[in-house]
C-alpha positions as CSV (number, residue, x, y, z in Angstrom):
1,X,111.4,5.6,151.7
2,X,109.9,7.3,148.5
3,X,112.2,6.2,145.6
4,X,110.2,8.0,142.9
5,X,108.0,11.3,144.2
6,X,105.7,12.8,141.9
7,X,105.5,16.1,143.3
8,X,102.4,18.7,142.6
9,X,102.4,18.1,138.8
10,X,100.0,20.2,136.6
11,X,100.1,20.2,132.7
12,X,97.5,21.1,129.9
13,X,98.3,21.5,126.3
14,X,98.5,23.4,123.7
15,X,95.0,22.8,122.6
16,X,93.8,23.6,126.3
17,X,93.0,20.4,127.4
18,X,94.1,19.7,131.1
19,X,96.1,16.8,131.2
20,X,97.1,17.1,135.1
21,X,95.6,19.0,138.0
22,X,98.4,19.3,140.8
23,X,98.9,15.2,140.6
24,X,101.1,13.7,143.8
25,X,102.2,10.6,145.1
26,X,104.7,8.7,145.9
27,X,106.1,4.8,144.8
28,X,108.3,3.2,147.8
29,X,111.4,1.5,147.5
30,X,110.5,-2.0,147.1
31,X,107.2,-1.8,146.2
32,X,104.9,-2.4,142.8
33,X,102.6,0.6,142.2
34,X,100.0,0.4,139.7
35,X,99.0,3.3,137.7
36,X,95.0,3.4,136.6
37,X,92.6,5.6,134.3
38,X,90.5,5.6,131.3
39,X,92.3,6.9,127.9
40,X,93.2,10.4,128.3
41,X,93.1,10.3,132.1
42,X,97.2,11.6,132.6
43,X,98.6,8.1,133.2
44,X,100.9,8.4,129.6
45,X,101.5,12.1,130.6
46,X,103.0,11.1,134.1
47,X,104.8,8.3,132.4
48,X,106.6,10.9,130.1
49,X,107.1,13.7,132.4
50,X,108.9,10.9,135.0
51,X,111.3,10.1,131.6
52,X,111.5,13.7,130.8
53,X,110.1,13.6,127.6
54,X,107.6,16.2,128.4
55,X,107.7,19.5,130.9
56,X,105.2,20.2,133.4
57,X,103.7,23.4,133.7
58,X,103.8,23.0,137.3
59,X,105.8,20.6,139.6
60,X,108.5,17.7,139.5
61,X,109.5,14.3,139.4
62,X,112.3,13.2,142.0
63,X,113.4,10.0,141.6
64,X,116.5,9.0,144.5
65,X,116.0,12.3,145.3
66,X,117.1,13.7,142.0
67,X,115.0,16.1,140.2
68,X,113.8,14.9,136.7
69,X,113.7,18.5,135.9
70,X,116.5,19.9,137.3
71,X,119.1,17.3,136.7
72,X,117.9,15.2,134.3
73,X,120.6,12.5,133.6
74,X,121.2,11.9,137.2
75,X,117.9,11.1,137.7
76,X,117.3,9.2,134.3
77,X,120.2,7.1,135.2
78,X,118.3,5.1,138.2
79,X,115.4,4.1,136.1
80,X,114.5,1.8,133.2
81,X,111.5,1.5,130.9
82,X,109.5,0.1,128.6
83,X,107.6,3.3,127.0
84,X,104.7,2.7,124.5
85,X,105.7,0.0,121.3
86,X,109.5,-1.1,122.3
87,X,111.1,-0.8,118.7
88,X,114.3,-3.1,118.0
89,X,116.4,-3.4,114.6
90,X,114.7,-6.4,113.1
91,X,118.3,-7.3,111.1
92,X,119.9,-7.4,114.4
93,X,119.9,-10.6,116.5
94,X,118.5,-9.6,120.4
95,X,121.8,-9.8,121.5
96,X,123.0,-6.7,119.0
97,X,119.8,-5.1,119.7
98,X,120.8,-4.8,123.7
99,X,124.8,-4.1,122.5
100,X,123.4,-0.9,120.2
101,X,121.4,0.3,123.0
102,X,123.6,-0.3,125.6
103,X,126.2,1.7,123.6
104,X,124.4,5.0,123.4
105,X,125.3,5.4,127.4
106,X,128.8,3.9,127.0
107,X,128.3,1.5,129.3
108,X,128.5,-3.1,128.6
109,X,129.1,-5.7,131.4
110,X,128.8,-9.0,129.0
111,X,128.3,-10.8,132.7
112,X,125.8,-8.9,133.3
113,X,123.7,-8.7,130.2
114,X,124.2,-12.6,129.8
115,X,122.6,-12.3,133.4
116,X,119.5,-10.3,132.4
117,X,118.8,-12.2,129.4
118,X,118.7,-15.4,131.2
119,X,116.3,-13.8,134.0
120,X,113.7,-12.4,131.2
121,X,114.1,-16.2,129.7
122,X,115.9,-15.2,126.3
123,X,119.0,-17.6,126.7
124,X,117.9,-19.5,123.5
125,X,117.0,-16.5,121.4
126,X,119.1,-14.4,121.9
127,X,121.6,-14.7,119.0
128,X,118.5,-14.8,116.4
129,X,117.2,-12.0,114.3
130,X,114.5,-10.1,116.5
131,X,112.5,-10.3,113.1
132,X,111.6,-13.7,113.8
133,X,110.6,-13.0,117.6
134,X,107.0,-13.1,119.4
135,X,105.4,-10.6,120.2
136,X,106.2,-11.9,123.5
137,X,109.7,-12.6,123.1
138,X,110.1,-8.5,121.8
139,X,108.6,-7.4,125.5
140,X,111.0,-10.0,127.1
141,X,114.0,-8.6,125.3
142,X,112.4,-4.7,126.1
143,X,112.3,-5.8,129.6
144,X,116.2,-7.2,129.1
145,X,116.6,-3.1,127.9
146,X,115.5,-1.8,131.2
147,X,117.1,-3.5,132.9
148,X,120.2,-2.8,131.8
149,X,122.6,-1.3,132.8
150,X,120.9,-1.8,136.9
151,X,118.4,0.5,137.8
152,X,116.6,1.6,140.7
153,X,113.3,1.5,139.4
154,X,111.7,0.7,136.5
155,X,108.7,2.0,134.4
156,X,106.3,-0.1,132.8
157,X,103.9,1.3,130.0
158,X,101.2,-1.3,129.6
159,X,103.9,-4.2,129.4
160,X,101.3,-7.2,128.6
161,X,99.4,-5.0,125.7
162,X,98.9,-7.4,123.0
163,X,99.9,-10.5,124.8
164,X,98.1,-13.7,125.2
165,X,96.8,-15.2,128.1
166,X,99.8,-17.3,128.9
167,X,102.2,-14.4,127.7
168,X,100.7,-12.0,130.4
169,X,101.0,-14.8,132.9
170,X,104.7,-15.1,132.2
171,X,105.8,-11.7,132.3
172,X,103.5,-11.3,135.7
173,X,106.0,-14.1,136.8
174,X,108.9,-12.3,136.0
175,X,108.0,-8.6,137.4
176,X,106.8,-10.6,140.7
177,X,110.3,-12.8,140.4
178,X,112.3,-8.9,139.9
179,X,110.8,-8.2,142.9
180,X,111.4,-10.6,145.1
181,X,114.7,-11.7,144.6
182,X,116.0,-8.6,142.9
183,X,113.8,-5.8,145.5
184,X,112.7,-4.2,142.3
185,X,110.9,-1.1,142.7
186,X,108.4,-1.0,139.7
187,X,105.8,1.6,138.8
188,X,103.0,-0.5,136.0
189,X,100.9,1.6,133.7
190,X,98.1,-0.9,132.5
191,X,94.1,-1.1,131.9
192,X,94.0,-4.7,132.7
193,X,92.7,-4.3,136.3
194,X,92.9,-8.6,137.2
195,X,96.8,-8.7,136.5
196,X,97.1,-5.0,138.3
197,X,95.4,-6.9,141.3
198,X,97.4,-9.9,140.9
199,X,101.0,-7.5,140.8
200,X,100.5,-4.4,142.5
201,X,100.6,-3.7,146.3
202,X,99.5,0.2,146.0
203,X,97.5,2.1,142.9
204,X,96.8,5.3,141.4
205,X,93.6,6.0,139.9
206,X,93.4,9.3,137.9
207,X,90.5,10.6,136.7
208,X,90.2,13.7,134.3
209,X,94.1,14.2,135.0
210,X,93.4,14.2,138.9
211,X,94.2,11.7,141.5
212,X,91.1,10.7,142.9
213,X,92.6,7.5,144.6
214,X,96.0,6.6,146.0
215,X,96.3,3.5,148.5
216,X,96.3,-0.7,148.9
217,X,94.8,-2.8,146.1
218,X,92.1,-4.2,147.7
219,X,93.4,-8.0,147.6
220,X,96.6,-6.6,149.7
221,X,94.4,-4.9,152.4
222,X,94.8,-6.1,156.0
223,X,92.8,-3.8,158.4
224,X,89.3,-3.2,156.2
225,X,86.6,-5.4,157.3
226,X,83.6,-6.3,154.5
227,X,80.4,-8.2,154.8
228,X,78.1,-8.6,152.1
229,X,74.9,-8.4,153.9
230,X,72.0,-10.2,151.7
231,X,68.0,-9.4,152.6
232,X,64.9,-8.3,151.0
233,X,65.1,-5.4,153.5
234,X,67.5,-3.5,151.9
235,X,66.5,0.1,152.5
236,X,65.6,-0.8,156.3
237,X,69.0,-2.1,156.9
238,X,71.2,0.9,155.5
239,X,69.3,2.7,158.1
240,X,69.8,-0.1,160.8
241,X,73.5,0.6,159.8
242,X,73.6,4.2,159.7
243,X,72.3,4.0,163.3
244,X,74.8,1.7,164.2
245,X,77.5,3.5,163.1
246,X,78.5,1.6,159.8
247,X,78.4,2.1,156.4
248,X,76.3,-0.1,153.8
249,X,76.1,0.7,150.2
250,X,73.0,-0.2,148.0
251,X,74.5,-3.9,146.9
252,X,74.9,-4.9,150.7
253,X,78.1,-4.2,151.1
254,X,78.7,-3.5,154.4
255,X,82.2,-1.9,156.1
256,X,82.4,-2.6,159.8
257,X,83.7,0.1,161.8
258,X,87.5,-0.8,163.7
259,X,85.9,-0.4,167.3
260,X,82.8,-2.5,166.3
261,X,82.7,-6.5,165.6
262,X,80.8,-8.2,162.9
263,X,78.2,-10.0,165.0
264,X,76.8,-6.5,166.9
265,X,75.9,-5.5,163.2
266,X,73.8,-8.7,163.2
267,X,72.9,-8.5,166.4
268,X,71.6,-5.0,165.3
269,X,70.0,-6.2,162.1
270,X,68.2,-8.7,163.5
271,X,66.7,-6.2,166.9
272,X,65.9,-3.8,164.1
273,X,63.7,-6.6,162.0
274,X,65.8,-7.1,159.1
275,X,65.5,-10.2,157.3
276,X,69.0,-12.1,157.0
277,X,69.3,-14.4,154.6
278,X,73.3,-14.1,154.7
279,X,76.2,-12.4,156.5
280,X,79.6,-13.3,154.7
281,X,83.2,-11.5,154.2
282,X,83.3,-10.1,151.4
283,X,87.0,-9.0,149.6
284,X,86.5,-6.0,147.8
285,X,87.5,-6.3,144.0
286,X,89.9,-3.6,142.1
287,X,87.3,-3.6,139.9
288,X,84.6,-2.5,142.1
289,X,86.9,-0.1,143.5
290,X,87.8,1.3,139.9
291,X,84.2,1.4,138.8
292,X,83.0,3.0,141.7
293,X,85.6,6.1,141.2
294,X,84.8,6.3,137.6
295,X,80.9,6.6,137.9
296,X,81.8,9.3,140.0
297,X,81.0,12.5,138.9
């Protein structure tokens, strides 16, 4: 079941310059989607139109099957987000900071909040001024904000910016920990393509302001079958390959066809008089998968 459906969007700007071109997909109860581009590729755009912050020209966001654009505050209530730089009183403690912004909707379960802030690991800060707060404590405490008061699904605008390498490896921790134990559905926004691989189970990749990939990270993959073919015969292999039926790219990366096993491509290699030096599995990287998209032209 789709808990957030981004439906057909299209929007360019004042200036003329497309943003989105008829953008669609969907994030699945449950699941962490990760949402990819360079700068300027519609990621933000998506990000605002979802928290209605800007219109499309064209299309909608439906998250629980409440139009963003159509009813706005019943859809808005089911999400949370950390948007861009998350911006807190600095002579407020954290805990006045969540009680201000908590107040806007009316709504304060001190249970509950006490509950967030021990799950984002803020118990012992809490009560101080947030002017005297990490960098890394002030994303905890904007993660305690979305989550409160409960929602759905939450929105994630590059959430480890700025953060050091143990920093980003905690608050992987804790969006993995929301999802588990919580059954979190989270949609990331980030340009840091190792943690995306280490969080995500599904991506995005825009391009331009179109979609030009939507499916598994590659780590999470079950059914795609890689070798990394390595020989001094590279040119007479891809056509060995091509004959055969599968597909080899210049590197030696080699996809073996579902109705095809590995060893009838050496078997085929070797009757054609290729030159094996290796045959190994190779897992596909998001990186290579993200490069490859963005040399397109």
């Amino acid at each position: 079941m789709a808990l957030l459906d981004v439906r057909h969007l299209s929007k360019r700007w004042p200036t003329g310059r497309l943003a989105l071109d008829d953008v669609s997909f969907e994030v699945k109860e449950g699941e962490i989607l990760g949402l990819l581009g360079h700068n300027g590729a519609g990621k933000s755009t998506i990000m605002g139109i979802t928290l209605g912050m800007v219109r499309p020209d064209q299309g909608e966001v439906r998250i629980g099957g409440r139009s963003v654009q159509q009813d706005r505050g019943g859809a808005l209530r089911q999400i949370g987000a950390i948007y861009e730089a998350a911006v807190f009183y600095d002579y407020l403690s954290g805990w006045q900071n969540l009680r201000a912004i908590c107040s806007l909707s009316g709504w304060w379960d001190e249970a509950e909040v006490k509950r967030v802030v021990q799950r984002v690991n803020l118990t012992r800060a809490i009560r101080q001024k947030t002017a005297t707060y990490s960098h890394g404590m002030r994303q905890r405490l904007a993660l305690a904000q979305a989550l409160l008061p409960q929602p759905k699904i939450l929105l994630l605008d590059e959430p480890t910016d700025g953060l050091d390498p143990e920093g980003i490896r905690e608050f992987r921790e804790l969006i993995l920990h929301l999802r588990k134990h919580d059954g979190m559905t989270i949609m990331l926004n980030s340009h840091l393509l190792a943690e995306v691989e280490q969080m995500c189970d599904r991506c995005v990749i825009l391009k331009d302001g179109r979609k030009v990939f939507e499916g598994a990270v590659p780590s999470q993959e079950k059914t795609r079958r890689v070798f990394q073919l390595e020989t001094s015969d590279i040119g007479l292999a891809r056509e060995v390959m091509n004959r055969a039926g599968a597909t080899m790219d210049k590197s030696g990366i080699v996809e073996v066809p579902l109705n095809m096993e590995p060893h009838e491509l050496v078997t085929a290699l070797v009757k054609g008089q290729v030159q094996v030096h290796t045959w190994q599995p190779h897992r596909r990287t998001l990186e290579e998968l993200y490069m490859g998209l963005s040399s397109k032209s």
